[in-house]
C-alpha positions in Angstrom: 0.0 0.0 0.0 0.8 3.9 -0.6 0.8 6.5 2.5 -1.3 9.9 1.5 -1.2 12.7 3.9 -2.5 16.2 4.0 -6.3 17.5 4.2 -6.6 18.9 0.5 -4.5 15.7 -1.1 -6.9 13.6 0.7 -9.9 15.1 -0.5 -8.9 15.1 -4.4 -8.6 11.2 -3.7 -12.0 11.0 -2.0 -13.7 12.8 -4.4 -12.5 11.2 -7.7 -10.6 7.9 -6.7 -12.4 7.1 -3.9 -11.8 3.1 -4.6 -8.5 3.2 -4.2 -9.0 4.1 -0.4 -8.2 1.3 1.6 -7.6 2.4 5.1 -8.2 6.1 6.3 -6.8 7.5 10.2 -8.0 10.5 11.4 -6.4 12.3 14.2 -8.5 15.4 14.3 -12.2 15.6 13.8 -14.2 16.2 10.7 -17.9 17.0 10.2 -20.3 14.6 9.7 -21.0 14.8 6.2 -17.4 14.3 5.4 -16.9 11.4 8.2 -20.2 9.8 6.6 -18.7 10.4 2.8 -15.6 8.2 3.9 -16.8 5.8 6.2 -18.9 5.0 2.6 -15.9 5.4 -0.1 -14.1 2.5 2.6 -16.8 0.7 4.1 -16.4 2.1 7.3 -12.0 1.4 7.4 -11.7 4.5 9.7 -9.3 4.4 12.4 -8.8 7.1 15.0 -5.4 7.7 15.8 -2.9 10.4 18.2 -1.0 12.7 16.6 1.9 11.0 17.5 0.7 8.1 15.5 -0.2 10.1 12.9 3.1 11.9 12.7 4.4 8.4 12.4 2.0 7.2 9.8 3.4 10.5 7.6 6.6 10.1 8.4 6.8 13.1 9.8 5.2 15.5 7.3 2.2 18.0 7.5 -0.9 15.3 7.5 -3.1 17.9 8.7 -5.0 15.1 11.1 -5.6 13.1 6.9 -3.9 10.1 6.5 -4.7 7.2 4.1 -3.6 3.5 2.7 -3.9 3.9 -0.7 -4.0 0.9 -3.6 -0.7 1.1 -5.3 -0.1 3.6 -8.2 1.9 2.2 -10.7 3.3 3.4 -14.0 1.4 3.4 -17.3 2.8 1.8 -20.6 4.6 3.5 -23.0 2.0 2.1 -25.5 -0.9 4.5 -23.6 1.3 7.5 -24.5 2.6 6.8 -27.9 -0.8 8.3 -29.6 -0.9 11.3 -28.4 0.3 14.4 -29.6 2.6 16.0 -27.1 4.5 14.2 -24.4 6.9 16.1 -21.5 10.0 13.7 -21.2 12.2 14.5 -17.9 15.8 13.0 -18.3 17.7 12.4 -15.4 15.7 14.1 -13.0 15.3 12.9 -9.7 14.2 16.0 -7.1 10.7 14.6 -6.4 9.4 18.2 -5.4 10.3 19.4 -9.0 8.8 15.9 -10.8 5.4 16.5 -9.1 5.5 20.6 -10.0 6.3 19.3 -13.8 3.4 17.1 -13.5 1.1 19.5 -12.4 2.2 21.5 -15.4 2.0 19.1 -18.3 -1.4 18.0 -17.0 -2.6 21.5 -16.9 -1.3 22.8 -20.4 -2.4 19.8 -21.9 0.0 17.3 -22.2 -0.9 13.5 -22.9 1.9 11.8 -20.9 5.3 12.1 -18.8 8.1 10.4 -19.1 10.6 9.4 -17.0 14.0 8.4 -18.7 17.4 8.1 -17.4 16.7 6.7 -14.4 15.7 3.5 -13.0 13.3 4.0 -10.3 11.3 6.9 -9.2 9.4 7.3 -5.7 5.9 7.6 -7.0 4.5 8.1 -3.2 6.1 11.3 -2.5 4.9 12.4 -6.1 1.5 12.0 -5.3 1.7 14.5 -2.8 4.4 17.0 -4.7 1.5 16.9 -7.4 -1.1 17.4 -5.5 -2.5 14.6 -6.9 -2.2 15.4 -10.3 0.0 12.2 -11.1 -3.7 10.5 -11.1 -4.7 12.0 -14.1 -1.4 12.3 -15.6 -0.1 8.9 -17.4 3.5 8.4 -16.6 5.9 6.0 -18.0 9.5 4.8 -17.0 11.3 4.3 -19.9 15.0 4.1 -18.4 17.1 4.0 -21.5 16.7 7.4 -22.5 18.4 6.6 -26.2 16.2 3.8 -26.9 13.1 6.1 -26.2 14.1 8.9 -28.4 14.4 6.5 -31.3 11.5 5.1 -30.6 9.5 8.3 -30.2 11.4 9.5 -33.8 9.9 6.2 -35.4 6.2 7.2 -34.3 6.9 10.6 -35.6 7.2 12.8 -32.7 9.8 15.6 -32.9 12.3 16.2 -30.1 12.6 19.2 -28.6 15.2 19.9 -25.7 15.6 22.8 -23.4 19.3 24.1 -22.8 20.4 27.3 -21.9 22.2 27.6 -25.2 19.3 26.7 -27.9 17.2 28.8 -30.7 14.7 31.0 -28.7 11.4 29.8 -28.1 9.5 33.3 -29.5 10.9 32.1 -32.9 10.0 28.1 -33.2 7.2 27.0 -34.9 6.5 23.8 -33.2 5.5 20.8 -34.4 1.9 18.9 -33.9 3.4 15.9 -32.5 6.1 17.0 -30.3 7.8 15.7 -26.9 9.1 18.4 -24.7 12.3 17.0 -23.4 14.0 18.4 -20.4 17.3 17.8 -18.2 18.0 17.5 -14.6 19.2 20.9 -12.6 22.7 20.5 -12.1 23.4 18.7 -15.5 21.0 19.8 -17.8 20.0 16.9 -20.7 22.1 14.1 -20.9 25.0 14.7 -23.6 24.4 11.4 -25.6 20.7 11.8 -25.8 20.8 15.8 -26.5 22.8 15.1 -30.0 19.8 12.6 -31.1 16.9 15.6 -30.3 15.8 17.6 -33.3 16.0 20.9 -31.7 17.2 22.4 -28.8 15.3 25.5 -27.3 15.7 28.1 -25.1 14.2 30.7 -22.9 15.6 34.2 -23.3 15.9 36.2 -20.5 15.8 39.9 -19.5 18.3 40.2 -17.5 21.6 37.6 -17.4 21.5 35.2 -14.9 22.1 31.2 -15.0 18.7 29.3 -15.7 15.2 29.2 -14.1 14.0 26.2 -12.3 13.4 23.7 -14.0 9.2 23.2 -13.4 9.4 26.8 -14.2 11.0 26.7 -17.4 9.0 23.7 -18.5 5.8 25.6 -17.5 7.2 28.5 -19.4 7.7 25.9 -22.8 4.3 24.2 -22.5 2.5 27.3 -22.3 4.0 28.4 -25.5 3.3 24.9 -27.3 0.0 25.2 -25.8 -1.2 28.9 -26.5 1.6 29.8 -29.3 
């Protein structure tokens, strides 16, 4: 089972995944119309608990008196992805606070999918909650052999695009309709090896000199532009 915490995280689950609630502790009290709404979505698997349990349950972070067992999330297949039109890939990136931001982001400027190259394993717990829950409606694939995705995305016709510091200014790209967004950890930016294979490499230009944005904040930056022009 997964580990939820947090009051607003919680709620997002209850009201639109309420089946994968398995177990739900409560440390402070709630009303009765939302202590009746989950003692229905778990058939009454309500436990109370102290805070000091509940601290433990969340490993120590803000649970806000919501904590819940969870069925598993797991990742989605590359072949639920491949259709669409525009795909964020994240390569090399492991800070779980900026994956979940990124999610957020693709899901709200429309993306079909994530994925996660580079890397073998990702915790997909603690990006529930750095998404806000967003990862839900989000599909996201680990494909860990980042050069083996790029071809593969180049044989279904998607065109690569990478963000670097150094590339062609977004304000002048015409983008194409089936696209993936690809973009590189902080420190390191896109892995050398795969970077040669992309089509393009992009960039924000900035106002004033400095060394890069965040990350999640120069991939919101690039989707809104693929997304509004």
């Amino acid at each position: 089972m997964m580990i939820i915490y947090g009051k607003q995280l919680f709620l997002h689950v209850l009201r639109n995944y309420s089946t994968r609630l398995k177990m739900v502790y409560l440390s402070k009290k709630c009303d009765n119309k939302l202590f009746l709404a989950i003692a229905h979505a778990t058939n009454n698997k309500i436990v109370r608990v102290d805070n000091q349990k509940a601290q433990s349950l969340a490993r120590g972070g803000n649970h806000q008196g919501f904590i819940a067992e969870i069925e598993p999330l797991k990742y989605s297949e590359f072949s639920i992805v491949k259709n669409g039109n525009f795909l964020v890939v994240l390569n090399e990136l492991t800070d779980v606070g900026n994956i979940g931001a990124i999610v957020r982001t693709a899901y709200a400027f429309g993306a079909d999918g994530l994925i996660v190259s580079g890397i073998k394993t990702l915790n997909l717990e603690a990006i529930i909650r750095t998404s806000s829950g967003a990862i839900f409606e989000l599909p996201v694939v680990l494909y860990p052999n980042a050069l083996d995705m790029a071809h593969e995305l180049r044989q279904i016709g998607f065109s690569l695009y990478g963000a670097d510091m150094h590339g062609e200014s977004i304000t002048k790209i015409k983008f194409d309709k089936k696209l993936a967004l690809v973009v590189g950890s902080e420190g390191e930016g896109i892995n050398k090896n795969l970077k040669i294979k992309l089509d393009k490499i992009i960039s924000i230009k900035m106002a004033r000199v400095f060394d890069s944005l965040n990350v999640n904040a120069a991939t919101a930056i690039i989707c809104n532009r693929i997304a509004n022009g």
